[in-house]
N, C-alpha and C positions, 0 to 999 in steps of 0.2 A: 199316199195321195192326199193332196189336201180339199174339203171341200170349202167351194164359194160360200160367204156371210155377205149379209147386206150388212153395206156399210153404215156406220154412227158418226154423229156428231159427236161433240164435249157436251150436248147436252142429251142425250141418248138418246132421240126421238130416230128412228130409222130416215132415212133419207127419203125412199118412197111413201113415207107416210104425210113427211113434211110437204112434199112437192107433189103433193095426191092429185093437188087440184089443176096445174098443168095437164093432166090429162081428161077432165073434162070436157065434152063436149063446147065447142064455143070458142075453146082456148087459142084454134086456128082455125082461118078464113074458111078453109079446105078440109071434110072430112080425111083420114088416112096423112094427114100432113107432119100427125106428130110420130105416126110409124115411120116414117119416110125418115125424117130428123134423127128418130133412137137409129135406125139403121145405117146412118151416116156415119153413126161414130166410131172411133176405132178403140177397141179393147183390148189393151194389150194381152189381158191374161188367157183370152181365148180367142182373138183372133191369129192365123199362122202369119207366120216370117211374110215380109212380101216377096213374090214368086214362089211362092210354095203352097201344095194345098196339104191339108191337114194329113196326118200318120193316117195307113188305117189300122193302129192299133189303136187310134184313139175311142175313147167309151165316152158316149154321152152317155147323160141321165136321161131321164122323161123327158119328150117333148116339150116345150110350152104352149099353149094355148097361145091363138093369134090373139091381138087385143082385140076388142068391142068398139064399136062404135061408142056403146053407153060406157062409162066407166063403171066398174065392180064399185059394188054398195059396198066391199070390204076391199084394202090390199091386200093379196097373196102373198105369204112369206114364200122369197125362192126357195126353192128347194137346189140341196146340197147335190152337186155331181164331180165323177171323177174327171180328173185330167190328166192329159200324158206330157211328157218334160223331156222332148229328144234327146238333150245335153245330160238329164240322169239317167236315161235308158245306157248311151254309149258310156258313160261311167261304172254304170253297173258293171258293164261286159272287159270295158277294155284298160279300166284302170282312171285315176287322175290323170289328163293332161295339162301338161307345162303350158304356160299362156305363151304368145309369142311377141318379138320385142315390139311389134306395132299394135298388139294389143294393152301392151302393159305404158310403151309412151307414145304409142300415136300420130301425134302431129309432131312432136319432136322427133320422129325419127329422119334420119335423110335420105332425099330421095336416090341418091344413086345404089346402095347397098348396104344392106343391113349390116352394124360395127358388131365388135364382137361385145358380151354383157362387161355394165360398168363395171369399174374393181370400186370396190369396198373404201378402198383408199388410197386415188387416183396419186401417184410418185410423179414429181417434177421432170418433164423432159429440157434439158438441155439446148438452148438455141441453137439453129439449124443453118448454116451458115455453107458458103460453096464448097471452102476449102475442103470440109468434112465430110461433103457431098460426093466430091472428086475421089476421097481416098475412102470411102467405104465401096462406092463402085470398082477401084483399082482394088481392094483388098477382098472384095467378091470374084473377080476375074481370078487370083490368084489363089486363093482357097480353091476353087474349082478346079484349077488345075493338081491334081494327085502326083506329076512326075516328081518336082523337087521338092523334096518335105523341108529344105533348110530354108525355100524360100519365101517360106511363109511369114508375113509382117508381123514384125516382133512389138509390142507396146511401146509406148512414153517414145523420149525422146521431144526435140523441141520442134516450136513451126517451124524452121527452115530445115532441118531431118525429114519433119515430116511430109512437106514439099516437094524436095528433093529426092526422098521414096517415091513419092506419087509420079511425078516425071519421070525416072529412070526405072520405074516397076521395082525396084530392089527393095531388100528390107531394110526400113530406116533403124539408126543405133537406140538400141534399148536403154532404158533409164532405170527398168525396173528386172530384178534379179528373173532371167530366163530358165534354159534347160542349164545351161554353165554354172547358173548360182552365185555369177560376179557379174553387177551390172557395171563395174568400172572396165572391167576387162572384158568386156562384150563391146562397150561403145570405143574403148581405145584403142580396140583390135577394126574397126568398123571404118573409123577415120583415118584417112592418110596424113601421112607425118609431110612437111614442108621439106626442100633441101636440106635449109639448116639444121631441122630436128634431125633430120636423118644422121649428118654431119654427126651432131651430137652425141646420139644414141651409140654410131657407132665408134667413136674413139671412147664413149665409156663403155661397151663392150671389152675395146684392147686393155689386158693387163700392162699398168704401170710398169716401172722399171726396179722400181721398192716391190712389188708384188713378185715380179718376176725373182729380181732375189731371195726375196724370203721363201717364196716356194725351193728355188733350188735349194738353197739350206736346210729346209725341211725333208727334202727326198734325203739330202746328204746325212741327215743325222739317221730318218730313217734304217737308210740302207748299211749304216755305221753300226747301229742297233741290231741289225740284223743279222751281218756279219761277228758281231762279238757275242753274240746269242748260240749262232753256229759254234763258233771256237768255243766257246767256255761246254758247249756241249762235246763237244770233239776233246778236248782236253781230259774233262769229268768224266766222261764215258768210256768214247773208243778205243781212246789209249791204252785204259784199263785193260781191255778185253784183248786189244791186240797185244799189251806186253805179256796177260797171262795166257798167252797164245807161244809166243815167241819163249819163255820161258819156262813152262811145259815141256813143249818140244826139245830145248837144248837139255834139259834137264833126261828127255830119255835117252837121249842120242848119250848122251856123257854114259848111261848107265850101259848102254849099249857096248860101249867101248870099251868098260871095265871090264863087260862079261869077255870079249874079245883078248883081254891080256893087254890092251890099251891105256894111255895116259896115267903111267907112273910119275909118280916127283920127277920133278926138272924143271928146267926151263920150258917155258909156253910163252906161247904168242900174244901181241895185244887181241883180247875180246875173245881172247879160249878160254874155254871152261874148263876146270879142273878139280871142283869141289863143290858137295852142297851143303846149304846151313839149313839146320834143324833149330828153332824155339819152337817148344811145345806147347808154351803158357800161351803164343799168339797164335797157333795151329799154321807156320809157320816152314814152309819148305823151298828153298828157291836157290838156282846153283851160283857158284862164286865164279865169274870171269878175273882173268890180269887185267890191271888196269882201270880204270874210272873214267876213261872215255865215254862223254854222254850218249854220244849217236852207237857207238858199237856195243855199251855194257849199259850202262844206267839206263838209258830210254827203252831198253830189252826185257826190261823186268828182271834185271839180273841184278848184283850186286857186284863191287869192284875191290881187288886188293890192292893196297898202294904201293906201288912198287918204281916208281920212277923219282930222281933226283935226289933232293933231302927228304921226300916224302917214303924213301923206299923203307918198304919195313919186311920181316924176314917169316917164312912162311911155316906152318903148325906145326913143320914137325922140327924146327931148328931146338938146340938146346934151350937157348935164351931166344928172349927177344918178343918184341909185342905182334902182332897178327891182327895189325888195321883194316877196316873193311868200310866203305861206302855206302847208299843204297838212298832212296827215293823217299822221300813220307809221304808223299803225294802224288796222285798221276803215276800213267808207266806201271802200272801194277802196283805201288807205294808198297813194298814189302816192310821197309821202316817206318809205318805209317802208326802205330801202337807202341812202340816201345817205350816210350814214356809208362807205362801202365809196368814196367817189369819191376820186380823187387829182390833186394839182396837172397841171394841160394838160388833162384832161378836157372835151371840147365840153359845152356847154348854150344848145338854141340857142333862141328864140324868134320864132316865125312868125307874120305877121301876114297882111292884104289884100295887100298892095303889096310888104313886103322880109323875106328875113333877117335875122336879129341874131344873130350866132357870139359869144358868150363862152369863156372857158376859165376853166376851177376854179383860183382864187389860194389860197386857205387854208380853214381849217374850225376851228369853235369849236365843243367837243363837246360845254359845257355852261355854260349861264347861268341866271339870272333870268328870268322870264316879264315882270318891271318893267321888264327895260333893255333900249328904246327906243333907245337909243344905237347898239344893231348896224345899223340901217336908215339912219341919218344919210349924209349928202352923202360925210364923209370916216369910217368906223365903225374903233371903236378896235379893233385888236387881227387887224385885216385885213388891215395890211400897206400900208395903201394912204396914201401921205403928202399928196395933193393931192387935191381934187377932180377926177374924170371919170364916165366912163361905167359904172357898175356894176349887177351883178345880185345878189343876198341871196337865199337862201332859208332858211326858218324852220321847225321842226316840233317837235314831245314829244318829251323824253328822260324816262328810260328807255323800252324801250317797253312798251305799256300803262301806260303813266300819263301826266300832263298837270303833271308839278311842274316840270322845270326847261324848255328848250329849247337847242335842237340848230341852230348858223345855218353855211350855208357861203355863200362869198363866190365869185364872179367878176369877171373884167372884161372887157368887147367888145374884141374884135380883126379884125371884119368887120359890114360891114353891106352885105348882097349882096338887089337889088333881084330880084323875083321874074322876070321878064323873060328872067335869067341863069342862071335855072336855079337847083336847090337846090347849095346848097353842099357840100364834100367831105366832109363831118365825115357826112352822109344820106345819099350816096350809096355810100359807102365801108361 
């Protein structure tokens, strides 16, 4: 609490002492006139609010003496008393309050309703104009409504979009990137095309007539690619499998028939089997049919003897005479498909019903004419072989995978061991 002081001037005389003599008697017409006067005034520090009377919490001090008629031969210094302060009482209890905005600007504030507090650093609004007026009411209407979520007003776009949204309630076309993330293709999609765009749009949808070709070309080479993917597979592969299928099989049926007392020397048929060749260096077993018929013997996995027109040659057990033989290097089982790799002494033996026939490998010719005939002959040039005897030839395609030149290597017998005696050293070995 604070207590009252009589106030000072600047030049420190108390006020009551200065102005002592205003209360002299004399001073007014009227005894009691200058009580009357002091009681007039209003004090703010102790008198209350108007329409209020004092707390009674409030505490005076000591009474004051009424004045006197006679004025005091001395002034009394006031004496000091507490006061009560309503507005620090409720602070005490219930905290600082916030001023409110008509105490803080007063006469500036407006009368219809209090705004809400300035901002710090009032941001430029944007003139207010009808159009704007018109579609922020349509884009409230529309937001309110929760059923279509697509039909919510999308941004940008120009005045007459945005117009033309507002009159038709629809979403005007976007300028700026939406939920699609294309604002070209959000507004292009938005606007309708004229007849002639249409016109347009759709003959360059139609494929040209150069496109149309080229595509078909394209499928054609495709499906030509595809097709020769297959074959080169079916060639490399199946063939394989199915001539050493096919080949196999006649090979036990032949042995089958031996054990039977079957297929002695003679004549045979085209595409019968009547013999099988053993090389052992190529691990090497596959039976000899008559003939070189591709579809009946060669495509079989088999191998073929030559026996028709100038090609006939005379069969392993004749006295003389060479013992020509066919066979595949490639595909079809390629039984000839190594012989290149053979080297002079090499066994090549052929087994029949009744004997062996032991050859050994004399030379090899790596490449010829598919015309000369001449390699199978009685005495063949270029074999090494000066007189007539006992000989074996075999013949196959060079290069491989291809059919241009051919590949002959040569033997000559140097046993003929009857079956009786058991297979010979070159099979067992």
């Amino acid at each position: 609490m604070t207590a009252l002081r009589p106030e000072r001037d600047s030049s420190g005389v108390p006020y009551d002492e200065r102005y002592a003599s205003y209360g002299e008697p004399g001073a007014f017409e009227e005894p009691g006139a200058f009580e009357a006067a002091v009681d007039h005034l209003a004090d703010p520090l102790t008198d209350p609010l108007p329409g209020q009377h004092p707390s009674p919490w409030f505490r005076s001090g000591p009474a004051e003496p009424e004045p006197q008629s006679a004025p005091p031969q001395q002034p009394e210094q006031p004496q000091e008393r507490e006061w009560y302060d309503p507005e620090g009482y409720a602070r005490d209890w219930y905290g600082v309050r916030e001023p409110t905005y008509e105490e803080l600007y007063g006469a500036y504030a407006p009368q219809q309703s209090a705004p809400e507090a300035p901002q710090s650093h009032p941001q430029p609004q944007p003139p207010v104009d009808d159009e704007t007026v018109g579609l922020r009411t349509a884009d409230t209407r529309r937001i309110a409504d929760p059923e279509p979520a697509h039909d919510a007003p999308l941004e940008g776009g120009g005045r007459a979009a945005r117009r033309k949204a507002a009159r038709k309630g629809s979403p005007r076309p976007s300028g700026s990137s939406g939920a699609s993330g294309s604002p070209s293709a959000t507004a292009g999609s938005a606007a309708p095309l004229s007849r002639v765009e249409a016109r347009r749009a759709e003959r360059a949808r139609k494929p040209t007539a150069g496109a149309v070709v080229s595509r078909g070309i394209g499928e054609l080479f495709i499906t030509v690619g595809v097709l020769m993917l297959l074959f080169v597979t079916y060639q490399l592969w199946w063939t394989n499998i199915r001539a050493h299928q096919q080949a196999n099989g006649a090979a036990s049926d032949l042995q089958e028939q031996w054990a039977k007392g079957k297929g002695k020397p003679g004549a045979f048929e085209p595409g019968q089997g009547f013999a099988l060749l053993h090389i052992p260096r190529l691990d090497v077993v596959v039976p000899i049919a008559e003939g070189i018929d591709k579809s009946k013997v060669l495509d079989r996995g088999m191998v073929g003897h030559y026996n028709e027109g100038g090609t006939k040659t005379p069969m392993p057990d004749a006295k003389k005479g060479n013992f020509a033989l066919a066979g595949h290097r490639n595909t079809h089982g390629e039984p000839f498909r190594y012989i290149n790799q053979l080297e002079p002494g090499d066994p090549i033996i052929v087994e029949t019903q009744d004997k062996y026939f032991v050859y050994k490998m004399a030379s090899i010719l790596p490449q010829t004419q598919p015309s000369n005939t001449s390699v199978i002959g009685p005495v063949p040039p270029g074999s090494g072989f000066t007189k007539e005897g006992r000989y074996i030839t075999l013949t196959t395609c060079t290069p491989e995978f291809t059919s241009k030149y051919r590949m002959i290597v040569w033997g000559k017998m140097v046993e003929e061991r009857p079956r009786g005696k058991g297979k010979p050293s070159a099979l067992v070995n």
